[in-house]
C-alpha positions as CSV (number, residue, x, y, z in Angstrom):
1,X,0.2,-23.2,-29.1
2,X,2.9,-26.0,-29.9
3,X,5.0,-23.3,-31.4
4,X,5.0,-21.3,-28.3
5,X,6.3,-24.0,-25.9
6,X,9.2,-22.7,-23.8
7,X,12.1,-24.3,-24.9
8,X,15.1,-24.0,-22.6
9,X,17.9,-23.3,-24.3
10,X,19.3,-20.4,-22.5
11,X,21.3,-17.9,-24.9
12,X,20.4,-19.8,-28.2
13,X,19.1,-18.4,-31.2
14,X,15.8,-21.2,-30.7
15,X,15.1,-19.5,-27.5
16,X,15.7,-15.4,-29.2
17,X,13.0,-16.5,-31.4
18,X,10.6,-17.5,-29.1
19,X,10.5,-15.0,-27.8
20,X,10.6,-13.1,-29.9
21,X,7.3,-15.1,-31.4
22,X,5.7,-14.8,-27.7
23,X,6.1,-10.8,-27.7
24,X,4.8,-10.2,-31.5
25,X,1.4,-12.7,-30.7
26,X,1.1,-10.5,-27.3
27,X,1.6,-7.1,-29.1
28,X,-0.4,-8.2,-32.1
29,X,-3.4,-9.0,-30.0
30,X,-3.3,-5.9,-28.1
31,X,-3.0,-3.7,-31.3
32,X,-6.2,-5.2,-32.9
33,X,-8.0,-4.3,-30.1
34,X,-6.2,-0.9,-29.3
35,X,-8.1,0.0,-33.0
36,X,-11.0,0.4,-30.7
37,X,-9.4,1.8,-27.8
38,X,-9.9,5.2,-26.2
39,X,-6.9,7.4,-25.5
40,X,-6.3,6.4,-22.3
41,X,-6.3,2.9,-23.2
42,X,-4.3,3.5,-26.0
43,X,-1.5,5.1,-23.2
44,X,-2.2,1.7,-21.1
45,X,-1.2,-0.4,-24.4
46,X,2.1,1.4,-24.5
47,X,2.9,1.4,-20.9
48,X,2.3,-2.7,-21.1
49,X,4.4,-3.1,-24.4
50,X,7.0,-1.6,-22.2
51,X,6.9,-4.0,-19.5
52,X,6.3,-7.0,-21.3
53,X,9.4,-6.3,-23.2
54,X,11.3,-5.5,-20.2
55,X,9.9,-8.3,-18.5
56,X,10.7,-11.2,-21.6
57,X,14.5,-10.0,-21.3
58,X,14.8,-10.3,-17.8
59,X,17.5,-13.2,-16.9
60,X,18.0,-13.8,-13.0
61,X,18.2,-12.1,-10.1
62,X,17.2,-8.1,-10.4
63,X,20.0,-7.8,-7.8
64,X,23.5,-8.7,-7.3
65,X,23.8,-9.7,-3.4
66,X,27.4,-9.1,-2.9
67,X,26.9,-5.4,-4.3
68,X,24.4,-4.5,-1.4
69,X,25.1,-2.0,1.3
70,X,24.1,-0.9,4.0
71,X,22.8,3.2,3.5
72,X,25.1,5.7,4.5
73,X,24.1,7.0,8.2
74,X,23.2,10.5,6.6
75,X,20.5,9.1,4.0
76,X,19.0,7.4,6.3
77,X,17.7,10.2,9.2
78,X,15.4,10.2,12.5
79,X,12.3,11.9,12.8
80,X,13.7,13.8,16.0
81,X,16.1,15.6,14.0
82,X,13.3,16.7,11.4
83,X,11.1,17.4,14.3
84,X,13.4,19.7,16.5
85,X,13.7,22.5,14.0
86,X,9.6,23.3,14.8
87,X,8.1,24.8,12.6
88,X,8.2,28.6,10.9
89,X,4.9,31.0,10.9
90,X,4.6,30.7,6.8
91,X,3.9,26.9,7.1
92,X,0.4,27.7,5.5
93,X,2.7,29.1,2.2
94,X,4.2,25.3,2.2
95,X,1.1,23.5,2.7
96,X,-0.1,25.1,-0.5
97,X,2.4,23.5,-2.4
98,X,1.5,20.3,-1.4
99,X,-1.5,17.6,-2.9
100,X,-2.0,14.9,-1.3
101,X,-2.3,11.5,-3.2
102,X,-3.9,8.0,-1.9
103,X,-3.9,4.7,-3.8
104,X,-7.4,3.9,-4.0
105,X,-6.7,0.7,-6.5
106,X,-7.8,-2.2,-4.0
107,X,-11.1,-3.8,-3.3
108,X,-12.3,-5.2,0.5
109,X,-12.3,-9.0,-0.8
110,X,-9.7,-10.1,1.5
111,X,-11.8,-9.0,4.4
112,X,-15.5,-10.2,2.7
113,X,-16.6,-6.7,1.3
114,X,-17.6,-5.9,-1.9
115,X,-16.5,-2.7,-3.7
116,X,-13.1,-0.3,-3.1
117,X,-11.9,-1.2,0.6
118,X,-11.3,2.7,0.8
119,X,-15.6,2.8,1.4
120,X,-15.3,0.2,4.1
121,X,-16.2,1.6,8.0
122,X,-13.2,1.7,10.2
123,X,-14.4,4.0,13.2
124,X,-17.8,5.4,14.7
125,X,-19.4,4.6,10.8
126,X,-16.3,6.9,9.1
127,X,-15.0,5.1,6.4
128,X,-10.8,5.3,5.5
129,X,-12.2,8.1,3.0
130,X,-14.1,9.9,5.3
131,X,-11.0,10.1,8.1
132,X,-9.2,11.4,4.9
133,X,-11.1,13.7,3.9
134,X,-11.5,15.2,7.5
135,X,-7.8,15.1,7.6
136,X,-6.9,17.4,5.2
137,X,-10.3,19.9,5.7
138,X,-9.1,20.3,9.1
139,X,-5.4,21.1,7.7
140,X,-7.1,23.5,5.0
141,X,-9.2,25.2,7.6
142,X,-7.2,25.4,10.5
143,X,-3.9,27.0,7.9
144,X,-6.4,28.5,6.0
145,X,-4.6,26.5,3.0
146,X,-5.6,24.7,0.0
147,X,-4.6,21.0,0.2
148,X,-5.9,18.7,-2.6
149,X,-7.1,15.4,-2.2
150,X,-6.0,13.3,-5.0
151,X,-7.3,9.3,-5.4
152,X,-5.7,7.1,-7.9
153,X,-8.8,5.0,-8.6
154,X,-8.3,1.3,-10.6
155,X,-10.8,0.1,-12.8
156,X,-12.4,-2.3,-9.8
157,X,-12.6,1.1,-8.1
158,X,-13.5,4.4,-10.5
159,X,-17.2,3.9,-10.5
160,X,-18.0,3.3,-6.7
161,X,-15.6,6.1,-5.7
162,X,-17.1,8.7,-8.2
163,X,-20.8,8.0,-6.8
164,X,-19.6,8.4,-3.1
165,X,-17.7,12.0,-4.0
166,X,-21.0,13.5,-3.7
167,X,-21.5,13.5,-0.4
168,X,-17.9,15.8,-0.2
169,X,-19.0,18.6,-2.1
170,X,-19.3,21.5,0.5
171,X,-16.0,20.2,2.8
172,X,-13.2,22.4,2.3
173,X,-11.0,20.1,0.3
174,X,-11.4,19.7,-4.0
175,X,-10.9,16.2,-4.9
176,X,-9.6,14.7,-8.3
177,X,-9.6,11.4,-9.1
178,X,-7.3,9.3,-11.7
179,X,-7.4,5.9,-13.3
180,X,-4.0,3.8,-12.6
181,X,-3.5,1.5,-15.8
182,X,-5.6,-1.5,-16.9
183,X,-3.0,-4.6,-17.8
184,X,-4.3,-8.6,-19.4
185,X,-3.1,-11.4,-17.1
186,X,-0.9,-13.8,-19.2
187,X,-1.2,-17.5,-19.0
188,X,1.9,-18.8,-16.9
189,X,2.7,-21.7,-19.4
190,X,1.8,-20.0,-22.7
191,X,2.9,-16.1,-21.9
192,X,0.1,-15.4,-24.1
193,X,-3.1,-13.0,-22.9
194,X,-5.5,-14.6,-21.4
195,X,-8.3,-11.7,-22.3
196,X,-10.1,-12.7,-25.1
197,X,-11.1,-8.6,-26.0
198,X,-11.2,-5.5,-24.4
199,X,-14.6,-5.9,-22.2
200,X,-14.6,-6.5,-18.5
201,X,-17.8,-8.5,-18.9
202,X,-18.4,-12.5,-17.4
203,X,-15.2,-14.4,-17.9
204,X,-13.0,-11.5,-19.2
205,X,-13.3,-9.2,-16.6
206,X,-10.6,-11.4,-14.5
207,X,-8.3,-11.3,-17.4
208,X,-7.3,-7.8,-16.5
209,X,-5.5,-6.1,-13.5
210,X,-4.7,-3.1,-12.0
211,X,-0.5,-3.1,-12.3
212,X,0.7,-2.0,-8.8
213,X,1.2,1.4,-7.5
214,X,4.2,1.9,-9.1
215,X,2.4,2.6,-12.1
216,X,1.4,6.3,-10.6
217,X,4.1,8.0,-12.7
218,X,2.9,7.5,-16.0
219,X,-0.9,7.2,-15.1
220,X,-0.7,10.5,-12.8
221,X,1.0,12.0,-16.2
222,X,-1.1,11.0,-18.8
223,X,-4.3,12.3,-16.8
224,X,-3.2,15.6,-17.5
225,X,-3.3,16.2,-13.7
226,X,0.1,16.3,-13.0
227,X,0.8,19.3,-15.0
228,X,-2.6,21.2,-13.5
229,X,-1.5,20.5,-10.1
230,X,2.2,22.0,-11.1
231,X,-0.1,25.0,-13.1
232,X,-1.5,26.0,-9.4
233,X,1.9,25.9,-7.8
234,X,2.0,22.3,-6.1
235,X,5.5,21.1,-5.8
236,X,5.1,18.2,-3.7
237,X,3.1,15.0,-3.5
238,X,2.4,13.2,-0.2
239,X,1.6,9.7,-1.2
240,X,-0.1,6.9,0.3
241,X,-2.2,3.6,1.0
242,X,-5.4,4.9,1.7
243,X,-5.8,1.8,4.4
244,X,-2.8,3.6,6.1
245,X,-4.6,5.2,9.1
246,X,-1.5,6.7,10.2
247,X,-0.6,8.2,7.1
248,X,-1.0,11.9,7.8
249,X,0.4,15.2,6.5
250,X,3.6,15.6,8.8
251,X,4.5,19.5,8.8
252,X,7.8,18.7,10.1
253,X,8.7,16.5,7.2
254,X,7.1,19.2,4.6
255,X,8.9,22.1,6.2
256,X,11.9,19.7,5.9
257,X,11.4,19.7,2.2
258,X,10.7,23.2,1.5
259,X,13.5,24.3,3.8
260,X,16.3,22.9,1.5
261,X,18.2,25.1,-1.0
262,X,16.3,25.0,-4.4
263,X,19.2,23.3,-6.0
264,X,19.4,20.5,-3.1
265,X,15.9,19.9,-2.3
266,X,15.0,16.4,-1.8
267,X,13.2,15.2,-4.8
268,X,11.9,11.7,-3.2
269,X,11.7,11.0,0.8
270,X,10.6,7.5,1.9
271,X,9.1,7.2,5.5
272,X,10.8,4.2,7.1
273,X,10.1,2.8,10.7
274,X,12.5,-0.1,12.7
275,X,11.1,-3.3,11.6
276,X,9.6,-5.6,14.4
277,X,9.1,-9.4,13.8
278,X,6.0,-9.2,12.2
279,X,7.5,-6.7,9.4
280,X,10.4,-9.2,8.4
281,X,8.5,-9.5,4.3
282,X,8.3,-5.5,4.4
283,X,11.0,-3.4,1.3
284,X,13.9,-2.0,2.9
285,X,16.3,1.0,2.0
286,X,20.3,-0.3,0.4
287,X,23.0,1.5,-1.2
288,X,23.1,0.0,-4.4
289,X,25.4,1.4,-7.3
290,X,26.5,4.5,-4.9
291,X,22.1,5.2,-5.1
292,X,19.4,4.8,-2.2
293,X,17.2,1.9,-3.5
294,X,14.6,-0.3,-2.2
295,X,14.9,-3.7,-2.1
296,X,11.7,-5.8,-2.0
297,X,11.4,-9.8,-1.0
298,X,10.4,-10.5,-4.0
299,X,14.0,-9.2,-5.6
300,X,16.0,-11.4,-3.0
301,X,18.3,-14.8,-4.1
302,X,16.4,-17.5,-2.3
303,X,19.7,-18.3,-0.6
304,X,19.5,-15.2,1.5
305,X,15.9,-14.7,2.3
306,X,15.9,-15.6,6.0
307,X,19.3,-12.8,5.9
308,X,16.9,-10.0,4.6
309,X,14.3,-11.1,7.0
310,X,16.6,-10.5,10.0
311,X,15.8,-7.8,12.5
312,X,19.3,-6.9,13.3
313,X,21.1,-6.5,9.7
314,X,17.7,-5.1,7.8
315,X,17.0,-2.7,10.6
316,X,13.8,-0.7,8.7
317,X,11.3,-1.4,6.0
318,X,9.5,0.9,3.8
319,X,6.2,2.3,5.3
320,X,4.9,3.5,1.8
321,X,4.3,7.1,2.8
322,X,6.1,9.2,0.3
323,X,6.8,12.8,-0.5
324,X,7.9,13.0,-3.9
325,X,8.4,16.5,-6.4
326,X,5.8,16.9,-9.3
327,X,8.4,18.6,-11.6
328,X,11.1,15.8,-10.9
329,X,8.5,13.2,-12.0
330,X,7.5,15.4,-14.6
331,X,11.2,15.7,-15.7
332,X,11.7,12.0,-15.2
333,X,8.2,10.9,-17.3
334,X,9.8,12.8,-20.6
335,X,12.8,11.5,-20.5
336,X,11.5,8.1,-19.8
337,X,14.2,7.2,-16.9
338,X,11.8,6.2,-14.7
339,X,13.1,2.9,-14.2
340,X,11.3,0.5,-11.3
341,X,12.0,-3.9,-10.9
342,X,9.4,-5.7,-12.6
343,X,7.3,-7.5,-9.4
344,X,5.9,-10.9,-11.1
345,X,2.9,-11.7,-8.7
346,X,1.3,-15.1,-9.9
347,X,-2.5,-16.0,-9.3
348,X,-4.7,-18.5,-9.5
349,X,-8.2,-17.4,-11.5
350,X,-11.5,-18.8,-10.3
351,X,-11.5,-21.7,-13.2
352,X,-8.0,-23.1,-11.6
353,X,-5.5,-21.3,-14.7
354,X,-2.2,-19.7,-13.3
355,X,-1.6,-16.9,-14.5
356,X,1.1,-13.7,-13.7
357,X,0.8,-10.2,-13.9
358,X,3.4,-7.8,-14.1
359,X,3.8,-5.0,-11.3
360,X,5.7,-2.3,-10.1
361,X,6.3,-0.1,-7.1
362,X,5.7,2.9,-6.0
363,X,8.8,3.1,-3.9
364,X,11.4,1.5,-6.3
365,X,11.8,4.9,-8.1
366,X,13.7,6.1,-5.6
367,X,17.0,5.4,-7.2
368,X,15.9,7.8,-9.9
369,X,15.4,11.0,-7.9
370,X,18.1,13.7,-7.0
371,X,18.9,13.8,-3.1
372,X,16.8,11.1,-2.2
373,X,16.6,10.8,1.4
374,X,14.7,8.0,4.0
375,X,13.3,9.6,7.5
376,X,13.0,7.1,9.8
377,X,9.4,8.2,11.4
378,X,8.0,6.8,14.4
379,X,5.3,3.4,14.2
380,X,2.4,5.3,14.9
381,X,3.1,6.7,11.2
382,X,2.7,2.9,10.2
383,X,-1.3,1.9,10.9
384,X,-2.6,-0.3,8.2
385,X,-5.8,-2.1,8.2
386,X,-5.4,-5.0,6.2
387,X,-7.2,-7.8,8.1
388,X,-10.3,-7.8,10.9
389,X,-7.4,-7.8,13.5
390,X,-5.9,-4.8,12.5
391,X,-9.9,-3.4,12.5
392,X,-10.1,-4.7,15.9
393,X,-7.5,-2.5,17.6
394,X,-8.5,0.7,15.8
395,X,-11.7,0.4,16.4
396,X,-11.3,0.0,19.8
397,X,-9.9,2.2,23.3
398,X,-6.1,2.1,22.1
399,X,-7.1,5.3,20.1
400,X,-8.9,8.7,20.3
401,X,-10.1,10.1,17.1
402,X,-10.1,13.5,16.2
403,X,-10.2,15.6,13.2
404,X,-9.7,12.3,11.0
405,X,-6.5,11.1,12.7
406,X,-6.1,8.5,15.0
407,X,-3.6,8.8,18.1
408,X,-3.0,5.9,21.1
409,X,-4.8,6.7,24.0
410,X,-2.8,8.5,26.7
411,X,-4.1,6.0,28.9
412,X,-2.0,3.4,28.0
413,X,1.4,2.9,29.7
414,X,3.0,1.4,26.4
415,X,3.3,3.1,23.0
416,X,3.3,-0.7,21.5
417,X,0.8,-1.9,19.3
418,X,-1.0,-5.3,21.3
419,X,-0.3,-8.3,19.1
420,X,-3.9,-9.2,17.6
421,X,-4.5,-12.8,15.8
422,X,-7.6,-13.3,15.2
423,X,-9.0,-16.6,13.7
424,X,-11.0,-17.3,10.1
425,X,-14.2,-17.4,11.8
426,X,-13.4,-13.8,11.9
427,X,-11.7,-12.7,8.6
428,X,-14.9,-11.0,6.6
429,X,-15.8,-7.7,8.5
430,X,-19.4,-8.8,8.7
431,X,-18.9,-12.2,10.7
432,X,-16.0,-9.9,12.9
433,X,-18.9,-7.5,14.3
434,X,-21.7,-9.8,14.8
435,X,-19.2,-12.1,17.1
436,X,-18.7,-8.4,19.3
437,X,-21.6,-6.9,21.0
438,X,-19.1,-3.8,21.6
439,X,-15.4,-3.7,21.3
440,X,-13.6,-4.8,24.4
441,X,-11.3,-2.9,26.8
442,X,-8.0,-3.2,25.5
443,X,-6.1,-0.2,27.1
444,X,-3.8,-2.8,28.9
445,X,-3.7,-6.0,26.3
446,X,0.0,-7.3,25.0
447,X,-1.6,-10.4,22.8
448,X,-4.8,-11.7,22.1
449,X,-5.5,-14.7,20.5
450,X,-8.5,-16.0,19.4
451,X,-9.4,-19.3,17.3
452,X,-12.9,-20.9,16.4
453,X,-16.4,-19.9,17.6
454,X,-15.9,-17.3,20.2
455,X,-18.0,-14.1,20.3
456,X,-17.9,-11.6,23.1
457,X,-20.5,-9.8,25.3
458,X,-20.9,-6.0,26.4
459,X,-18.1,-4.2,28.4
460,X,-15.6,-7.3,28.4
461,X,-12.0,-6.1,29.3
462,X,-8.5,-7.9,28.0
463,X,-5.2,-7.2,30.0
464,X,-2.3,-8.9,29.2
465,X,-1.9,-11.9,27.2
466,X,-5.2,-13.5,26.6
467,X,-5.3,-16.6,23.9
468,X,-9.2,-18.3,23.3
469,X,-9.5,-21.6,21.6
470,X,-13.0,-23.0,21.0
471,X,-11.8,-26.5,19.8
472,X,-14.1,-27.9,16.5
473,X,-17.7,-28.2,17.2
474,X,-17.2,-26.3,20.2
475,X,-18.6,-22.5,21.4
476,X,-17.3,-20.1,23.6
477,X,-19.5,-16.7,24.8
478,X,-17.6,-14.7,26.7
479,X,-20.0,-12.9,29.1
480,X,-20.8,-9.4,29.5
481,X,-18.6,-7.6,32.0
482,X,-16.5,-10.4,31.7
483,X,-12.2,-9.3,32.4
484,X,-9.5,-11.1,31.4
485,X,-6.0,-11.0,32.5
486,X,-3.7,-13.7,31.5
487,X,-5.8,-16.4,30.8
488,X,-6.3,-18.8,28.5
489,X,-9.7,-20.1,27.8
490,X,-10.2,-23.4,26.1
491,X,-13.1,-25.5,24.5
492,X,-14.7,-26.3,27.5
493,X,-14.5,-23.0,29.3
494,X,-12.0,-23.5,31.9
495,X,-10.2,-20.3,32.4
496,X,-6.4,-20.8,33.3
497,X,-4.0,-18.2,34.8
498,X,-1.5,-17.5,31.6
């Protein structure tokens, strides 16, 4: 270990040779155990060589500030546009060029669940899988198309998803599955693995990771499913977070690809929406070296953080809804030019060692495609479910379902999304419904707030701004029937006008 201490001295031959040490122990511990790999793992060896060398020779900033610019109004276009051609007759002839692809990688830790998030329920029992896989049966049957579903699976997720497949078999939809790549954490002081072999058993199954989504390219290629899908005639990928309830296949936008002139077609679109104060950490489109490229927090000089979190300069942020061409990324796999910012994301492991792994984006690619284009789509495109508040509003009267997709309820007089904040005694999914008898009315709610040990009766209605503080040690039950319109409730149970 003493040999491997960082020593600082920046453009020395001392410091070429440590790393240089630090890079031969890492690669030398992953080719004794890649003796015993299987193909795939094999692949996953070469793809993390790649980035640990990328990432050991990375000095500074991945951007230069004072080179950003603002996109050019014509890369950048609205939805309306897109939308106001309509639509041709032959849209079912586009639509079966077209798979579409969901990042299935994460697990439901953050909100208490065990197993892939995807299998978590999100509306009357239906699960994000299930709204997906009613989504595109309903395209396939009502265009009497052929739209696959494609899941990129993670390690954590492969097993759990496979069992669950099952219960597809007669829908109208085929589904195929892939394995993103399986990375080892490195040890933050040391830069040395912290797996101790290949097995995901006891202590070593947290020294490995799943390495982002941008790690679809060479996964999706190594699978051998990219070239099947481009064997049966698919041109386009949609891509997406599978926790993105408003990711949908857009026709307009598809028709908008397959419109083009073959030798202008857009070979990567990024779905953008306007960025609202609580989207000021979200990647946003610059012109960077005359190319569209996304710019992520994590890229930004700390000196100008708070000026790429502001509303009015950084005007959109990336929504992660993608259409992207199988033979570009094809094209761009062989000639290895896929080039995407390392992401370094530290963590803590259970035991208390810091340790980092090495990411990449889905959406930094972008500046490798021909004709890349961003399509500023409207919010309701943008409906994640990452915490018990987001579960809250789409489980409840702010949307009809039907046919998989979610739409706001014509009821309500705003197309804004309420502002929901909903308290730790709330954050796993299982201690969020057994505090709510049945969802409240929240056709007319701006902001709810709700902090400590509150739980909520039958048929209760919020309208307006509503904030509920049970102090420490306190309890509040708000009663069946109960409405609320801009009031706050405190420990004791007064009820004040807001």
């Amino acid at each position: 270990e003493r040999y491997f201490t960082y020593v600082s001295f920046k453009g020395t031959v001392i410091e070429c040779l440590i790393i240089r040490l630090k890079e031969r122990f890492m690669l030398e511990f992953m080719l004794e155990n890649a003796r015993m790999m299987e193909n795939n793992s094999r692949k996953d060896f070469e793809g993390f060589k790649h980035l640990f060398h990328r990432f050991l020779q990375v000095k500074g900033p991945s951007v230069d500030w004072a080179k950003i610019n603002r996109p050019p109004e014509d890369s950048i276009q609205p939805y309306e546009r897109i939308h106001a051609k309509g639509l041709p007759e032959a849209i079912a002839a586009s639509l079966n060029k077209l798979a579409v692809v969901k990042l299935n990688g994460g697990l439901g830790t953050s909100m208490g669940c065990k197993g892939p998030k995807s299998l978590i329920s999100v509306r009357n029992e239906n699960t994000f899988l299930d709204l997906t896989v009613q989504q595109i049966e309903h395209l396939n049957k009502t265009y009497s198309a052929d739209v696959p579903l494609v899941l990129m699976n993670s390690f954590n997720t492969d097993e759990d998803t496979k069992k669950i497949l099952q219960k597809y078999t007669h829908h109208r939809v085929k589904i195929h599955t892939f394995n993103q790549s399986r990375y080892p954490r490195i040890n933050k002081e040391s830069l040395l693995p912290v797996a101790t072999n290949m097995g995901l058993i006891g202590e070593n199954g947290e020294a490995w990771y799943p390495p982002g989504h941008g790690d679809i390219y060479t996964s999706f290629c190594n699978s051998g499913l990219l070239d099947k899908l481009l064997s049966e005639g698919k041109e386009y990928i949609f891509v997406s977070n599978i926790d993105n309830l408003g990711a949908t296949v857009d026709l307009h936008i598809l028709n908008h690809l397959m419109s083009q002139p073959a030798d202008k077609r857009c070979e990567f679109v990024m779905e953008v929406t306007d960025k609202t104060r609580a989207d000021v950490k979200g990647g946003t489109l610059i012109q960077y070296d005359n190319k569209l490229r996304l710019l992520e927090i994590a890229q930004v000089p700390k000196a100008h953080v708070d000026e790429f979190k502001s509303v009015t300069k950084f005007k959109i942020f990336n929504t992660n809804n993608l259409w992207i061409s199988l033979p570009a990324i094809k094209r761009l796999h062989e000639q290895n030019t896929l080039d995407m910012e390392i992401i370094v994301n530290p963590k803590t492991l259970d035991g208390g060692l810091n340790v980092i792994q090495l990411e990449t984006a889905v959406g930094a690619a972008i500046k490798c495609f021909d004709n890349a284009l961003g399509i500023n789509v409207p919010r309701s495109r943008f409906l994640p479910v990452k915490t018990t508040s987001d579960l809250l509003l789409v489980m409840s009267n702010l949307y009809s379902l039907e046919a998989g997709s979610l739409t706001m309820s014509e009821k309500r007089e705003f197309p804004t999304t309420p502002h929901v904040k909903l308290g730790s005694s709330f954050t796993k999914v299982q201690d969020f419904l057994r505090r709510f008898e049945s969802i409240p009315d929240m056709l007319e709610l701006d902001h709810l707030t709700v902090s400590g040990d509150v739980t909520f009766g039958k048929q209760v209605a919020l309208k307006g701004t509503v904030i509920i503080i049970a102090n420490h040690g306190d309890r509040i039950d708000i009663p069946a029937g109960a409405m609320l319109e801009n009031k706050i409730v405190s420990g004791n149970l007064r009820i004040l006008d807001h």
